[in-house]
C-alpha positions in Angstrom: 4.6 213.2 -18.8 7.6 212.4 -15.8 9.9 212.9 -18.3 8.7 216.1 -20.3 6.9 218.0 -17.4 9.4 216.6 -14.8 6.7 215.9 -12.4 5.9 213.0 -10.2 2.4 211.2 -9.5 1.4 210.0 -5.9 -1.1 207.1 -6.1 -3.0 203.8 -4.8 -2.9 201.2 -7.1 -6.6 200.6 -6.4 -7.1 204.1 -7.7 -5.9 203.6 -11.2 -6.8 200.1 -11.9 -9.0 199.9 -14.6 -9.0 203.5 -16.0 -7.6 204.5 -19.3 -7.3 207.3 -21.2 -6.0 208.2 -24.8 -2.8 209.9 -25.1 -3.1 213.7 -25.2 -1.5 216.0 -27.6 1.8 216.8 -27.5 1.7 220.7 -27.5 -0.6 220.9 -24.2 0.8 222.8 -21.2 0.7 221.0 -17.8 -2.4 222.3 -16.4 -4.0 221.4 -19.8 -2.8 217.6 -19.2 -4.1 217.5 -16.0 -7.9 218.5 -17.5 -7.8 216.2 -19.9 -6.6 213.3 -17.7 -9.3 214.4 -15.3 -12.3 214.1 -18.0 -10.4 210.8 -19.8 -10.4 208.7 -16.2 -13.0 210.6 -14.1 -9.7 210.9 -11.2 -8.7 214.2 -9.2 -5.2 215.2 -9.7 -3.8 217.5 -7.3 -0.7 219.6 -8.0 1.0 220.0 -4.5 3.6 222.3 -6.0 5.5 222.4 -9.1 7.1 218.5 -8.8 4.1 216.2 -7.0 0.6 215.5 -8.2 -1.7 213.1 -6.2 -3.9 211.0 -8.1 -7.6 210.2 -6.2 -10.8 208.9 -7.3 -13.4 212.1 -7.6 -15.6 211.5 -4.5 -12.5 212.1 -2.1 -12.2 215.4 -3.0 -14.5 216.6 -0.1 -12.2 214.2 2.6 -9.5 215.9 4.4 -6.2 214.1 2.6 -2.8 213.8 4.8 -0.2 214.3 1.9 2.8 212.6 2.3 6.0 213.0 0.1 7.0 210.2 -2.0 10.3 208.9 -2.4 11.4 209.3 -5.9 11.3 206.5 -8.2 14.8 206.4 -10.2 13.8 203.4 -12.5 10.3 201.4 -12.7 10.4 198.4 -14.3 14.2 197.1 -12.7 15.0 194.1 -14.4 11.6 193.2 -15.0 8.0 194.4 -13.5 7.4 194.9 -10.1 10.6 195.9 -9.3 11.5 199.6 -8.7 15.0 201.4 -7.8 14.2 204.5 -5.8 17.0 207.4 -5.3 18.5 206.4 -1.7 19.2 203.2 -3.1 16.5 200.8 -1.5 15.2 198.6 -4.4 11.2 197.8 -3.8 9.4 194.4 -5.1 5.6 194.4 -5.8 4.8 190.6 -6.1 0.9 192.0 -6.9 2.1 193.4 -10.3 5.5 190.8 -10.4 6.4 190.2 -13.9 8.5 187.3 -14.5 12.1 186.2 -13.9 14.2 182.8 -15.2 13.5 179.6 -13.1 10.2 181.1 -11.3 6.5 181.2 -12.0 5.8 182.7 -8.4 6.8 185.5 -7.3 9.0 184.1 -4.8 10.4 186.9 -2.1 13.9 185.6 -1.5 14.4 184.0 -4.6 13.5 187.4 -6.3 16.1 189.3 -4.5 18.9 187.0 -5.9 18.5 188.8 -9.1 19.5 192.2 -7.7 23.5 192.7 -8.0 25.7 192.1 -5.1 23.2 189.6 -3.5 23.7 185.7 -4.6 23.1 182.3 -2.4 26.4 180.3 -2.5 24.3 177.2 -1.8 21.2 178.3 -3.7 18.4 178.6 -0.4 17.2 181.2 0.7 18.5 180.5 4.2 21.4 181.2 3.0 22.0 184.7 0.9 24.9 186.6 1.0 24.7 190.1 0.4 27.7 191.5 0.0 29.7 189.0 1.0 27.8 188.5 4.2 26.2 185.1 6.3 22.7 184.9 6.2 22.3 185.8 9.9 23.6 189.3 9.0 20.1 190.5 7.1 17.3 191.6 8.9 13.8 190.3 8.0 10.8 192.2 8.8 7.5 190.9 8.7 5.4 194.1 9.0 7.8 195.4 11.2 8.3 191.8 13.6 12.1 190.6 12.9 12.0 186.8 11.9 14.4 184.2 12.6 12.9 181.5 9.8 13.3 182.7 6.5 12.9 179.1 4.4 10.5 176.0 3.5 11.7 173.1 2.8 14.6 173.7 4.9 16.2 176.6 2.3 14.8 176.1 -0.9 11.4 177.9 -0.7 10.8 181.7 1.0 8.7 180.9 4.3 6.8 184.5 3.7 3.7 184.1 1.3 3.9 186.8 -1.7 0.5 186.8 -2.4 -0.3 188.5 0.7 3.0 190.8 0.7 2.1 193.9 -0.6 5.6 195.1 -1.2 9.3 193.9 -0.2 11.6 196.8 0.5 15.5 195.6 -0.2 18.5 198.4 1.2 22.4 197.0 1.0 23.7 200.1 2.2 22.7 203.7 4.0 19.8 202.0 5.6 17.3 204.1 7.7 18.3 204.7 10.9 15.0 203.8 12.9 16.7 199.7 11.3 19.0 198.3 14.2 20.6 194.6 13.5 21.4 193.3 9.5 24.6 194.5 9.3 24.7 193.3 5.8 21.0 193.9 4.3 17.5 195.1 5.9 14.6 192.9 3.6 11.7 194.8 4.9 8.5 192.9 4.0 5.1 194.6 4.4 1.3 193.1 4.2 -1.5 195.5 2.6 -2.1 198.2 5.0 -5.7 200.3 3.6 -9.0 199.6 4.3 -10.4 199.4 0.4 -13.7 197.4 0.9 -13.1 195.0 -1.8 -12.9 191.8 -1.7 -10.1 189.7 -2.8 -9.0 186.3 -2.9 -7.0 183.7 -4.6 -5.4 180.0 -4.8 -3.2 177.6 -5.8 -1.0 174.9 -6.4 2.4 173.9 -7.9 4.4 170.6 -7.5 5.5 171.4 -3.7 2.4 173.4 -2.2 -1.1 174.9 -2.1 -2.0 178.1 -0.8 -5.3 180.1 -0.8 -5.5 184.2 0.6 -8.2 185.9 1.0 -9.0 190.0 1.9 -12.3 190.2 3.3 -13.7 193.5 4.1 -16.2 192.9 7.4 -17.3 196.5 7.5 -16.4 199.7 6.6 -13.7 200.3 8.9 -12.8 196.6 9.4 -10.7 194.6 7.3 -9.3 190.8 7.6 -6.3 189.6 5.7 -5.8 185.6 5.9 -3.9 183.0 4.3 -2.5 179.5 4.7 0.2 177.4 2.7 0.9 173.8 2.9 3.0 171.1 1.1 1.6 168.5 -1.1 4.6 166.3 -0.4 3.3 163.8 2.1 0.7 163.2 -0.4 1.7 162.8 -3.4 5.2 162.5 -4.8 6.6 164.5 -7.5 9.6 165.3 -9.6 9.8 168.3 -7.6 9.9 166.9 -4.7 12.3 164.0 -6.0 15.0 166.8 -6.9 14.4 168.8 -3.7 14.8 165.8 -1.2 18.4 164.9 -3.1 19.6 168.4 -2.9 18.3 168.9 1.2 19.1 165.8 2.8 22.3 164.7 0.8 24.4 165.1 3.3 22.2 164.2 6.5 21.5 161.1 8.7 18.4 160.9 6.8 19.9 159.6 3.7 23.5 158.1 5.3 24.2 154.4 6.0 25.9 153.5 9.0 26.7 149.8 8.0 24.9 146.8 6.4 22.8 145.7 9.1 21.7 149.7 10.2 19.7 151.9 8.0 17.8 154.8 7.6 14.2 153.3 5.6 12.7 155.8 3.1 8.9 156.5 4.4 9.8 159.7 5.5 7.1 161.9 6.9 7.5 165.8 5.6 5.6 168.8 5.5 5.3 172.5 6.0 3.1 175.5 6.2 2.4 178.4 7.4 -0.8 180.6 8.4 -1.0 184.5 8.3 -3.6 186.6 9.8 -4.2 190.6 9.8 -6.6 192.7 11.1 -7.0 195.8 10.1 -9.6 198.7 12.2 -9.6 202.2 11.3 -11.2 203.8 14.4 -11.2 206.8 13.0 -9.9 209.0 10.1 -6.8 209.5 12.1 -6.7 206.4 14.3 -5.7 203.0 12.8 -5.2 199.4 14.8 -3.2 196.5 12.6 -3.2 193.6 14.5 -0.4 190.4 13.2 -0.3 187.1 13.6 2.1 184.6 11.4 2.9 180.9 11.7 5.6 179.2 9.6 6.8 175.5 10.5 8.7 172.6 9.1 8.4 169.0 10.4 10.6 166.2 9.7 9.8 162.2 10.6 11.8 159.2 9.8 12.8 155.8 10.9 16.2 154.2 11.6 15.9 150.4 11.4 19.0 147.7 12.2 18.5 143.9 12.5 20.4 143.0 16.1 20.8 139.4 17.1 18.5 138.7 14.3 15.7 141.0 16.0 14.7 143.9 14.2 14.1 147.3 15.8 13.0 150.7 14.8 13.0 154.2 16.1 11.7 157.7 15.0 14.1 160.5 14.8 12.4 163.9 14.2 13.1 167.3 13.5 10.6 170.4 13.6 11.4 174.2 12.9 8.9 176.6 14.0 8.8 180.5 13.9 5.6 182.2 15.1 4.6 185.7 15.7 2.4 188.0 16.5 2.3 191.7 17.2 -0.2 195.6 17.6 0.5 198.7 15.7 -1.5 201.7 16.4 -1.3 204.6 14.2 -2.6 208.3 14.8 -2.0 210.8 12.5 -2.2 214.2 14.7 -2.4 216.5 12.0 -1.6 216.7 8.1 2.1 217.2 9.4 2.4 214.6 12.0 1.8 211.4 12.9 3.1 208.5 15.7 3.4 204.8 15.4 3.7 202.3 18.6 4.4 199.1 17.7 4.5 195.8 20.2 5.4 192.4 19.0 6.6 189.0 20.3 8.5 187.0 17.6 9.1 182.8 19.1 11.5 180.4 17.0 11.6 176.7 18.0 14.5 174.6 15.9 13.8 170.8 18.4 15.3 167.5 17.3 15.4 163.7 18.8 18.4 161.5 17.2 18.2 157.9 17.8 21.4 156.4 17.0 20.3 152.5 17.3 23.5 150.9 17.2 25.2 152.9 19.9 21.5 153.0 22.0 21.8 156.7 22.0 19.4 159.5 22.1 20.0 162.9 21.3 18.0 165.6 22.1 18.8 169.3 20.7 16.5 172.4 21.0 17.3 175.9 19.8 14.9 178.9 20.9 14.7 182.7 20.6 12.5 185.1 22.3 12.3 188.0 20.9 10.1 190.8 22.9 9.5 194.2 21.9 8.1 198.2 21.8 8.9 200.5 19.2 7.4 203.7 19.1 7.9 205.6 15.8 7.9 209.7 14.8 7.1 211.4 11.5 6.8 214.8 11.1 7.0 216.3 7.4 7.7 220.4 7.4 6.9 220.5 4.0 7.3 218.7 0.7 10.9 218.6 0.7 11.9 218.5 4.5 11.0 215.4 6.6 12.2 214.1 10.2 11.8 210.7 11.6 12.8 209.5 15.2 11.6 207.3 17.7 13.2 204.7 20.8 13.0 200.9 20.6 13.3 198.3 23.2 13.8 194.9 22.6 14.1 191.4 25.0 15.9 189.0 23.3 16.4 185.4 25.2 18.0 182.7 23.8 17.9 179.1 25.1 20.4 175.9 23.5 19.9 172.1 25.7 21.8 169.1 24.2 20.5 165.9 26.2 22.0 163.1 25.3 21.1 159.4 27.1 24.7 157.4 26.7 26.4 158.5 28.4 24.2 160.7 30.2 24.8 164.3 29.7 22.4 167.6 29.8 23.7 171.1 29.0 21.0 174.0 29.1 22.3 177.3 28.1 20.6 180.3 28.1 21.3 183.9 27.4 19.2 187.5 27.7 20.3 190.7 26.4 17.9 193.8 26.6 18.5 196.7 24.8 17.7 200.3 24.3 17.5 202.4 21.0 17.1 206.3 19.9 17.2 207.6 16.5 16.2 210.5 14.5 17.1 211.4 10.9 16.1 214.0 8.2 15.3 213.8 4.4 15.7 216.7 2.3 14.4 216.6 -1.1 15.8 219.9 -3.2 13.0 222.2 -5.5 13.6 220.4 -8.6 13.9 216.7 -7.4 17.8 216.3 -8.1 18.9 216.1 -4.8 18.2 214.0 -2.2 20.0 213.6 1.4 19.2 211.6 4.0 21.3 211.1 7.7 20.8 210.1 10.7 22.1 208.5 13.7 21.1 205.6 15.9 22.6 205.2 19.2 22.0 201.9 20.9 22.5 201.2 24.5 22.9 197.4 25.3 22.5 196.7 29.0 23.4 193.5 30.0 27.3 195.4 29.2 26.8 199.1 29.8 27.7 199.9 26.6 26.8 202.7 23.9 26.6 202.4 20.4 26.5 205.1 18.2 25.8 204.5 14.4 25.4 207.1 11.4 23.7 206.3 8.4 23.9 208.5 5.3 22.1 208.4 1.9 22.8 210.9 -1.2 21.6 211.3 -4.6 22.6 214.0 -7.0 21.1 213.6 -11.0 22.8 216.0 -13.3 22.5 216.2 -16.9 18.9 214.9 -17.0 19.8 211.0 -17.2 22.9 210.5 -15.2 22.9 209.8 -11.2 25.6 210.4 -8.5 25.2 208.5 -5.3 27.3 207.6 -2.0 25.6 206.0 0.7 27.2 205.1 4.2 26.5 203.5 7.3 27.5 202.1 11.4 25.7 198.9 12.4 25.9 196.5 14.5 24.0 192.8 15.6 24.1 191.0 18.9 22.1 187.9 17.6 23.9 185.3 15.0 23.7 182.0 14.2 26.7 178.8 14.7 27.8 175.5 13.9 28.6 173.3 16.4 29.0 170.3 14.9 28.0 169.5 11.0 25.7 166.6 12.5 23.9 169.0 14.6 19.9 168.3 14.4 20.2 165.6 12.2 22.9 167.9 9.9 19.9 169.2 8.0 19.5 172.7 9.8 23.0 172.8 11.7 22.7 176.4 12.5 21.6 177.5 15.8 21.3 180.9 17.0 23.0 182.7 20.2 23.7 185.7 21.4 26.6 188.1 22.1 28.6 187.7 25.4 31.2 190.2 25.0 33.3 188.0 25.5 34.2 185.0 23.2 31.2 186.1 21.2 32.0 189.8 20.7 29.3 191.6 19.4 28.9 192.2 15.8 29.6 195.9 14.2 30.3 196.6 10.5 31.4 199.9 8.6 30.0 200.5 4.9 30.8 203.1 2.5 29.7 202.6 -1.7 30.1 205.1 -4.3 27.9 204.7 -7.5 27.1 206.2 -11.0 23.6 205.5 -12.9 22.7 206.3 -16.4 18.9 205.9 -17.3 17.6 207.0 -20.6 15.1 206.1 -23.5 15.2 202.6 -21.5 18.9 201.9 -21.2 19.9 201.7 -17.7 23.9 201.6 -17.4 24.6 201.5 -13.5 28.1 201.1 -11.7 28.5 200.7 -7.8 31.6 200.4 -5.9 32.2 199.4 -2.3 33.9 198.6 0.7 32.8 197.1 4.0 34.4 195.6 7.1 32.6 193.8 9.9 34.4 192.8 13.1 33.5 190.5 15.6 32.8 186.9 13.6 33.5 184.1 15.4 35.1 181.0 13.2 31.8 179.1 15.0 29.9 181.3 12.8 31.2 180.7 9.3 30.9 176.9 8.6 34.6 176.2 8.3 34.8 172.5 7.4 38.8 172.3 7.0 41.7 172.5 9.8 39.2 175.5 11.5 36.1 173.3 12.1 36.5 173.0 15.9 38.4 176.1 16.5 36.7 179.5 18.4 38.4 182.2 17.4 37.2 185.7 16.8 38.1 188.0 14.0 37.1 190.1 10.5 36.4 190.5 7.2 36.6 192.8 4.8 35.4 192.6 1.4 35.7 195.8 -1.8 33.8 195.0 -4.7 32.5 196.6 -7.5 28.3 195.8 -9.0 27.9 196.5 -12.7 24.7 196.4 -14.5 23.3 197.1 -18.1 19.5 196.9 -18.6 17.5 197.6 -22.0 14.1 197.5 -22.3 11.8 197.7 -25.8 8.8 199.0 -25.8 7.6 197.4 -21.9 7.7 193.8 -24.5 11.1 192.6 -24.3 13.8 193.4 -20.6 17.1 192.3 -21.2 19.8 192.4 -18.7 23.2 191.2 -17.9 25.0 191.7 -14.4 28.6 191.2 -13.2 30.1 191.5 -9.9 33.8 191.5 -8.8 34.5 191.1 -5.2 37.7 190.5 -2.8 36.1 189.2 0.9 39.3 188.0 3.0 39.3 187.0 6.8 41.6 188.1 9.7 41.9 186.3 12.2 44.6 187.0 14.7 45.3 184.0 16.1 44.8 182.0 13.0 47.2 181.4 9.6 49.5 183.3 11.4 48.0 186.0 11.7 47.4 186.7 7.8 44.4 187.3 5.8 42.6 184.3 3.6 40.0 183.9 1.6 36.3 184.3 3.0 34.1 181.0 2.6 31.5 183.1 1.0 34.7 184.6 -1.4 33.1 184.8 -5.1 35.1 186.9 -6.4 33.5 186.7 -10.2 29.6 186.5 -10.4 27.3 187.1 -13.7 23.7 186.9 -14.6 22.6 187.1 -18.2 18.8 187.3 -18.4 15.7 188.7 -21.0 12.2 188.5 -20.4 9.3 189.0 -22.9 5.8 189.7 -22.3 3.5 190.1 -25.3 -0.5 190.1 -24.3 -1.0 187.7 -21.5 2.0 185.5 -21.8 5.3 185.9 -20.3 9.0 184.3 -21.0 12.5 184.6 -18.9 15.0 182.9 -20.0 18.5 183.0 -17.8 22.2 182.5 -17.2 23.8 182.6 -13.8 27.5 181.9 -13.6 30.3 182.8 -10.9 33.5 181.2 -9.9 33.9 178.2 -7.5 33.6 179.2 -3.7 36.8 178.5 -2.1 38.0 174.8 -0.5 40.9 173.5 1.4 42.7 170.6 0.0 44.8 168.0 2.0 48.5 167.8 1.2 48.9 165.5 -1.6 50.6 162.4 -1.0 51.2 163.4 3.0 47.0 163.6 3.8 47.4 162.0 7.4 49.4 163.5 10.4 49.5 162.3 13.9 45.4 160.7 13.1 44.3 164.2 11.7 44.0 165.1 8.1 46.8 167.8 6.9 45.6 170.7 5.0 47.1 173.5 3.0 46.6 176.9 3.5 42.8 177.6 4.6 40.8 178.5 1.5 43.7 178.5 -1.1 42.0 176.0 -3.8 38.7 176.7 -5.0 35.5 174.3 -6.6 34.6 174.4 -10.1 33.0 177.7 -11.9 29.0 177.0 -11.0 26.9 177.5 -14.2 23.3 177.2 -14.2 20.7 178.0 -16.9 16.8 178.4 -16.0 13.8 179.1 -17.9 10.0 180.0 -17.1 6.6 180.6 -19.0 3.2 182.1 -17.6 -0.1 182.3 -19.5 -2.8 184.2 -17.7 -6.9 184.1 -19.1 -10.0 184.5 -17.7 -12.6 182.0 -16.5 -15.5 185.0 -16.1 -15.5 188.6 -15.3 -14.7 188.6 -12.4 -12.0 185.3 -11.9 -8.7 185.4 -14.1 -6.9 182.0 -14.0 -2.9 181.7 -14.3 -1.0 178.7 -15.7 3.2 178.8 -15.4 5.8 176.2 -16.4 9.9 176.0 -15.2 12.7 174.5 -15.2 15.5 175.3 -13.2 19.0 174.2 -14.0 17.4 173.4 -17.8 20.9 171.8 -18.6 20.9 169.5 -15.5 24.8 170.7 -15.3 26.5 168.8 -12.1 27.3 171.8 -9.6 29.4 171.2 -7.0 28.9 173.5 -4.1 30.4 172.3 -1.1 33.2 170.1 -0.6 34.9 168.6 2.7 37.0 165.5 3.7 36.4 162.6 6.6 39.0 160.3 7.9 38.3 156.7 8.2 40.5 153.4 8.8 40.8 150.6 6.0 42.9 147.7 7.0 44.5 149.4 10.1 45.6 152.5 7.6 44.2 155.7 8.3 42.2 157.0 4.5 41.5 160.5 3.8 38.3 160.7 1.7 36.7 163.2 -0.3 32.6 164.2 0.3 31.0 166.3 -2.9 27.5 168.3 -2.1 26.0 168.9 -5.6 23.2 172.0 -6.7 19.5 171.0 -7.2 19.9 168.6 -10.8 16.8 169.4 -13.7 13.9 170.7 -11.3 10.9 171.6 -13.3 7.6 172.6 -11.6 4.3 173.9 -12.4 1.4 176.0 -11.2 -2.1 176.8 -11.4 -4.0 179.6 -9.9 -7.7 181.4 -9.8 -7.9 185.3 -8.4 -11.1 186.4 -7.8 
């Protein structure tokens, strides 16, 4: 029907689930359809004009409906289920109706977002992406609207956000909206269930790192209560999961290191995680709304460090703990079927504290990270009509940020803290033409940063032209800028597991962040082929070396510069008969540094530089069973060599040219079956199998060199960090 009637339909999943309805004759008008959909499902449909038709059970005919414009959907189905493309470029992720993808049998949020083009972890966490060629601190995530500052279990390798209560994930690279300030390389945008359905739902289970159990609970009929808690497994029992995930995390950490014969780190290490989520949901009226948030995610870390001194034995605990919680109102009124306002207040806390004993040297170290993020956001809508929409509002946010090092011997305290308080307006309008074909959004954000007395003004811009029924023209823009990012130190920095602490812009020696973004793209999208081509260009200034992870000649350097990085994302995706989604994906990118006061002045090769990536992938669902199988390959991030045979100089190890050698190609192939049945009527069970890196192929993903002395000559030696090895898992669940 979208394609011959060229119409779109506006519903709530709720509405449609269950119904069916046979498949009417071909030589029916519209308004004919429509009938006979209405007596096949029992469902209202109401044409709002010649393009959009809302879809509602029967009995709300009677109830006053706001009617919003959708955005249009430009491909369902992206990649696999669950994953939609819309026209102004955002990609959306249902994990609800999730299909399947290589290496997961969960619909894991940050893991799932890998598989778009142009986004790839050079390290495989997820506390670590790079989009576009950016750090990970440059991509704002949103947790119903509160920005987060933890994004990972496990210290990288599992999403901290639950999917089973995230309703849908929405993904923009480019031309973001302009009520988004921060994430100068990517907005993730992660939002719970927001309607009041009275039904209840709930679901749990396990795999071979965690357990988890949500539940929706409807406690009246304008009262609603969203919960759900996660927790490892891993202090309880040990698995090959588990096994492989511990190598990968702590390789290269004092938890797995050996100082010397007599001092070592024992093995009974103490490790969990979890996380709680709460949401209340009140619908005071048909116009008033209250969503109350509360979210929890930690890590916790405990070891000991044993030596044997003077032939007495002593032991001490080193820990580590990573913490984000949140918590945050929205209030919703809708004034009329035109308008409606949004306030929003919210208080996001991260906590990254560590203790180091370092026996042999009797020294404690103490480090402790901490962001406190405070703010109001109060949002506008106001839709003319179907095709004309304006959105605006002001934001305030608080942001402190506190660092202490305390160390015991010698004794030494430092305790630095920063606030920066900040002011935003922004308005922007959507127009979406008669027929659909066009779509423009712009807007501007100006942001007004106190603490400097200083303006920012940013334009974002979003157009979409089809043409010839199945081909697309877009160019999407945008201004941004970040005064929050995170730096290394030192790579031993709480315990060298999580070595990243965050801080905030001085404008000074820690200039704030701003980046410039233009792409240009062409889609083709017909009888399931999707051929789509995206080129782009982007250039952030204001990095600080601190904030990169240089291991080579520019570890302990601060100095402030760019990058700039042009690429080009290609994709081809068929699809037969909703059975069988093949897809394969290559990227070519060029992302170069500038620093002025470093290599002379001339550019090199960013650390994050990939400049060949490709995924080969194909899922297959038939009945309740589901199959991916996958291949993701991409060159070898860049590396700085010593000198041959002149490695030493004056006690410090020589180098070439920064990043002018690079690791071997990475290669990894991952596979993943579900099965899903049910146990009664009402309860439906799902069983899912992996294994990621099915070859158990010997990655090398970072590579650095350490000095030491060996018979009073000075030795340059080489330290490898390899990918997760064979990692299978598998899963059980019950949704009731």
């Amino acid at each position: 029907m979208k394609k011959k009637y060229n119409v779109s339909f506006s519903y709530a999943d709720q509405t449609i689930k269950g119904k069916i309805s046979t498949v009417p004759e071909e030589n029916l008008t519209l308004e004919e359809v429509i009938a006979f959909l209405k007596n096949e499902t029992n469902l209202d449909f109401e044409i709002l004009d010649n393009r959009f038709i809302v879809v509602r059970v029967s009995d709300e005919i009677t109830e006053p409906v706001k009617t919003q414009r959708l955005q249009e959907i430009i491909v369902s189905n992206y990649l696999t289920k669950g994953i939609t493309q819309l026209n102004d470029g955002t990609t959306t992720i249902k994990p609800e109706t999730f299909g399947i993808l290589p290496g997961l049998i969960e619909p894991d949020v940050l893991q799932t977002i890998q598989a778009l083009p142009g986004v790839l972890s050079v390290d495989e966490t997820v506390t670590n992406i790079n989009v576009r060629g950016g750090t990970h601190d440059q991509n704002l995530f949103l947790w119903d609207g509160i920005k987060m500052y933890q994004s990972g279990h496990f210290f990288g390798l599992i999403s901290a956000f639950n999917p089973y209560t995230t309703k849908q994930v929405n993904v923009a690279k480019n031309g973001t909206r302009a009520k988004y300030g921060d994430g100068i390389s990517s907005v993730i945008d992660m939002q719970l269930s927001d309607k009041i359905d009275n039904i209840f739902k709930a679901g749990a289970g396990f795999n071979l790192i965690n357990a988890d159990a949500y539940a929706k609970i409807p406690l009246s009929k304008k009262t609603e209560l969203q919960l759900s808690t996660r927790r490892s497994i891993t202090d309880l029992v040990v698995t090959p999961t588990y096994d492989q995930y511990f190598k990968r995390i702590f390789q290269d950490s004092d938890l797995t290191s050996t100082k010397d014969d007599s001092y070592s780190i024992s093995q009974n290490e103490d490790f969990y995680f979890y996380d709680i989520t709460a949401k209340f949901l009140y619908d005071i009226t048909k116009t008033d709304r209250i969503r109350i948030h509360f979210l929890n995610v930690n890590n916790n870390l405990n070891y000991d460090e044993q030596s044997t001194i003077n032939d007495n034995n002593e032991s001490l605990n080193s820990k580590l703990s990573q913490q984000n919680l949140a918590t945050g109102i929205i209030y919703t009124r809708d004034w009329n079927e035109s308008l409606s306002t949004t306030t929003q207040v919210y208080m996001s806390n991260y906590n990254l504290d560590a203790t180091n004993y370092d026996i042999l040297n009797n020294q404690r170290l103490i480090q402790e990270n901490e962001v406190n993020d405070h703010s109001v956001n109060f949002d506008v809508n106001y839709n003319m009509n179907h095709h004309l929409k304006f959105n605006g509002g002001y934001q305030f946010s608080e942001i402190g940020v506190s660092n202490l090092e305390d160390v015991n011997n010698p004794v030494f305290r430092s305790y630095i803290k920063e606030v920066i308080r900040s002011h935003a307006i922004y308005a922007e309008s959507s127009l979406l033409s008669n027929n659909a074909k066009t779509n423009l959004k712009f807007g501007t954000r100006v942001n007004y940063h106190q603490k400097f007395d200083m303006f920012l003004i940013e334009p974002r811009l979003s157009f979409s032209q089809r043409f010839l029924n199945a081909f697309r023209f877009e160019i999407l823009g945008e201004f941004k800028s970040q005064t929050t990012s995170q730096v290394i130190d030192l790579q031993n920095d709480f315990l060298g597991i999580e070595k990243r602490r965050w801080i905030l812009s001085n404008n000074t020696n820690i200039p704030i962040i701003k980046s410039k973004q233009i792409s240009t793209g062409i889609h083709y999208n017909k009888n399931n082929l999707l051929i789509s081509a995206e080129g782009y260009i982007k250039k952030v200034d204001g990095i600080t070396t601190r904030s990169q992870g240089f291991q080579n000649q520019y570890q302990f350097t601060n100095a402030i510069g760019s990058y700039q990085i042009k690429g080009i994302d290609l994709l081809i995706n068929r699809q037969f008969n909703n059975v069988v989604s093949t897809w394969i994906g290559y990227t070519y990118s060029k992302n170069d540094y500038t620093f002025d006061s470093l290599n002379n002045g001339e550019s090199f090769p960013n650390n994050a530089d990939i400049r060949h990536a490709v995924t080969l992938a194909s899922t297959y669902t038939y009945n309740n069973i589901k199959f991916a199988m996958g291949l993701n390959w991409h060159s070898g991030k860049p590396s700085t060599t010593p000198v041959s045979n002149n490695e030493v100089v004056d006690g410090s190890i020589n180098y070439e040219d920064p990043n002018s050698g690079n690791l071997k190609d990475y290669l990894r192939a991952d596979c993943s079956v579900t099965y899903q049945f049910n146990v009664s009527n009402n309860t439906h069970a799902t069983i899912g199998a992996s294994v990621w890196n099915l070859t158990n192929k010997k990655n090398i993903i970072n590579t650095y060199y350490t000095i030491y002395t060996i018979d009073n000559q000075e030795v340059v030696s080489k330290e490898e960090n390899e990918s997760l090895g064979i990692t299978p898992n598998v899963s059980f669940r019950l949704q009731f």
